[in-house]
Every structure is written in C-alpha cells, then in structure tokens.
N, C-alpha and C positions, 0 to 999 in steps of 0.2 A: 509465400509466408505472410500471416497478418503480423500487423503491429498497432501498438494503441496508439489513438492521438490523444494528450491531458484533455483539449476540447471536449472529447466525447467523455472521458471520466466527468471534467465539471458537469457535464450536462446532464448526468445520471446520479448527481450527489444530492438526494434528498432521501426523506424517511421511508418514501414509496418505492424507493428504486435500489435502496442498499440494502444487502443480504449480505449473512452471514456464515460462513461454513461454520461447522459444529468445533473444528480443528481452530477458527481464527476465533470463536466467542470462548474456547476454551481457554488459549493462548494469552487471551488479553485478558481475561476473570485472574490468570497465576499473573499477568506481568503488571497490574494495575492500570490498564490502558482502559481508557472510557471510551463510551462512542460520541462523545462530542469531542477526544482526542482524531478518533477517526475521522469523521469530518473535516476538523481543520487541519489534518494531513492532508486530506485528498483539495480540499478548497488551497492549501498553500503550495500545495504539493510539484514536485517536477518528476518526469518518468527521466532512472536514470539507469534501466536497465529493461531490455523487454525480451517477453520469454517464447519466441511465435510459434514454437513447437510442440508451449503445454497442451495438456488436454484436461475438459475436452473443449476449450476453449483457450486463445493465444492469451499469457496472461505478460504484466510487469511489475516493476519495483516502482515502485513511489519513495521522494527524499519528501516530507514537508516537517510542520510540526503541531506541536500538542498545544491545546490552546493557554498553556504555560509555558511556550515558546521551547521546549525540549522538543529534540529533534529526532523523527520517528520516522521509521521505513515500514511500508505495506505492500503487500502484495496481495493484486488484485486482476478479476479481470473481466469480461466483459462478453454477456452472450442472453439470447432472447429479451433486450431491454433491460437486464441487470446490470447493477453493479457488484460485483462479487468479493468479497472482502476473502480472501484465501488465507491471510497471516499477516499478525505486527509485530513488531520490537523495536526497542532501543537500542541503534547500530553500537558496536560496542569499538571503540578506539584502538582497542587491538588486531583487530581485523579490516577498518575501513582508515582511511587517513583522515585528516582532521574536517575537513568538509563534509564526509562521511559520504561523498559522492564513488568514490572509487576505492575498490577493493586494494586491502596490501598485499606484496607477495610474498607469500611463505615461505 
C-alpha cells in the first residue's frame, strides 16, 4: 500500500502541477474556498490521514490553512506528476475536536 509524503505534495504545489476535479472546483465555488486558499493549505498543510487504497490513485487529508489563517482540510492525491485536488472544507467542530486533527466519536 502507497502513502503520501507532505515532501512530495510541496513539491507539486504550483500552478503547473495542481488540478482540479470537477467535484473539488464545484465544492469550493458553494463553500467560498479560493485557490490561493488551496495553496496555502497544502504549503501549510500536514497529512493527517491517508487513504492507500483510493483509486485510482492512494489519496490523503491535508490539516493546513486558508490564507486568512482559518483552518481547512483537503483531499488530495497524487499520480502521473499531478497534484490532484479531490475535495475542501471547513472541518466542522462537531465532528473533529478542537485541533481538528482527529475525528470525534459518535
């Protein structure tokens, strides 16, 4: 099973390299997420979950934040030289604890 390293996300975070699924430019246009949000998620960002058995490529969560310093989670992942932007949002406090690093139990 892959797993990402952040190293190899920063090193694919530029305007050449980040793509967008049609599901994560839709997600972000309803949730007000910019892509200079996206960026400095993945430039701030830490993997704090990773997915090795998406397809068709191992994907993760990214914690970083928005360049308004609000705190955003992505998933993303990583195949032929891309960086794949799959989905964003704003973790919501009800579901993650206060770091927004780990999930609550329901």
């Amino acid at each position: 099973m892959d797993t990402i390293r952040i190293e190899d996300i920063w090193a694919l975070c530029s305007d050449q390299t980040i793509f967008m699924t049609q599901h994560a430019h839709d997600r972000c246009r309803e949730r007000g997420i910019k892509y200079k949000d996206l960026k400095s998620t993945i430039l701030t960002g830490e993997i704090i979950e990773q997915y090795p058995t998406d397809t068709p490529y191992p994907s993760c969560l990214l914690l970083g934040v928005t360049v308004n310093h609000k705190p955003l989670h992505l998933v993303c992942s990583i195949g032929t030289g891309i960086l794949w932007i799959i989905t964003a949002y704003f973790p919501n406090s009800e579901k993650w604890d206060n770091n927004f690093k780990t999930r609550k139990e329901l």
